[in-house]
C-alpha positions in Angstrom: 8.7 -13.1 6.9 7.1 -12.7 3.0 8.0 -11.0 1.2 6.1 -8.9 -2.1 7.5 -7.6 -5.7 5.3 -5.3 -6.9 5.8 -3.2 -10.0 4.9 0.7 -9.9 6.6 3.6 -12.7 9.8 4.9 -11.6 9.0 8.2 -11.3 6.1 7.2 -9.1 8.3 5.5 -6.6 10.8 8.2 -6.6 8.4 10.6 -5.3 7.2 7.9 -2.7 10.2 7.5 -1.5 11.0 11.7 -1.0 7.7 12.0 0.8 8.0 8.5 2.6 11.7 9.8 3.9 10.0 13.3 5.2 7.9 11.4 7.3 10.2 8.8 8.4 9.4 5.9 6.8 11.0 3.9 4.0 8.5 2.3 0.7 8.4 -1.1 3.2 6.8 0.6 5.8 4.7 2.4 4.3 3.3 -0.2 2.3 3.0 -2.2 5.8 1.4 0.6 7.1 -1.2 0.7 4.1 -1.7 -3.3 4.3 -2.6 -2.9 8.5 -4.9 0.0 8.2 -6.7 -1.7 5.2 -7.1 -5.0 7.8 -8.2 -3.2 10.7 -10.3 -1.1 8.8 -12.1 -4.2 6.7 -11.4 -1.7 3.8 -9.0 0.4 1.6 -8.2 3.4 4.3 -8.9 6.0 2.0 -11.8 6.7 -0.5 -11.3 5.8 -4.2 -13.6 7.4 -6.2 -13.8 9.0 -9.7 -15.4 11.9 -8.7 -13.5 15.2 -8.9 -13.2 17.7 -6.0 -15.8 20.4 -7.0 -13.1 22.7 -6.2 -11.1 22.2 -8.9 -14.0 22.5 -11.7 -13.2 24.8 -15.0 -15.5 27.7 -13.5 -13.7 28.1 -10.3 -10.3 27.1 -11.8 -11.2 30.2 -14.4 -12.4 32.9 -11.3 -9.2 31.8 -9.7 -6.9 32.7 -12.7 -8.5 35.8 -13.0 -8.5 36.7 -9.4 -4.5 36.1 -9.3 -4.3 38.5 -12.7 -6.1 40.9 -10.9 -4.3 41.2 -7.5 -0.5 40.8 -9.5 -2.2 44.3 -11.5 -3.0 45.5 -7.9 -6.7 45.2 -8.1 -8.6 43.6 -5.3 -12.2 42.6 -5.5 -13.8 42.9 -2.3 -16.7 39.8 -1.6 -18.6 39.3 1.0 -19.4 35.3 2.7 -22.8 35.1 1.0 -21.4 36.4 -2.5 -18.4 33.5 -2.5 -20.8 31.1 -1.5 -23.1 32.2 -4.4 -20.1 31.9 -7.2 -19.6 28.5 -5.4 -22.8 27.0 -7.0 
């Protein structure tokens, strides 16, 4: 069997390892896991992009900060469907 050194930060592979151990699975594993998917799929199994989740843009980052100040001051803005899918664009 081969076998692969790879280097990767500490703190990195610490909290691999935590969330590989919740599911199971120890770093070789999941790395072997990774490699078969990426054969069988003829590609990396997940996409790799630079592009940021439009969720997480400064607007709605801003609405949502606002939002959790007013509920904690017991204020609660009721919107309908149609006017969160209006702030959404």
């Amino acid at each position: 069997m081969a076998q692969i050194n790879i280097r990767i930060d500490d703190n990195i592979k610490e909290k691999a390892e935590i969330l590989f151990a919740e599911l199971g699975l120890n770093m070789s594993t999941a790395v072997n896991i990774f490699i078969r998917q990426s054969i069988r799929q003829g590609a990396i199994p997940f996409e790799i992009t630079t592009q940021v989740d439009p969720f997480y843009r400064q607007e709605n980052l801003m609405i949502l900060k606002e939002s959790i100040k007013e509920a904690n001051e017991g204020k609660f803005i009721s919107k309908s469907m149609e006017e969160l899918q209006e702030m959404e664009q």
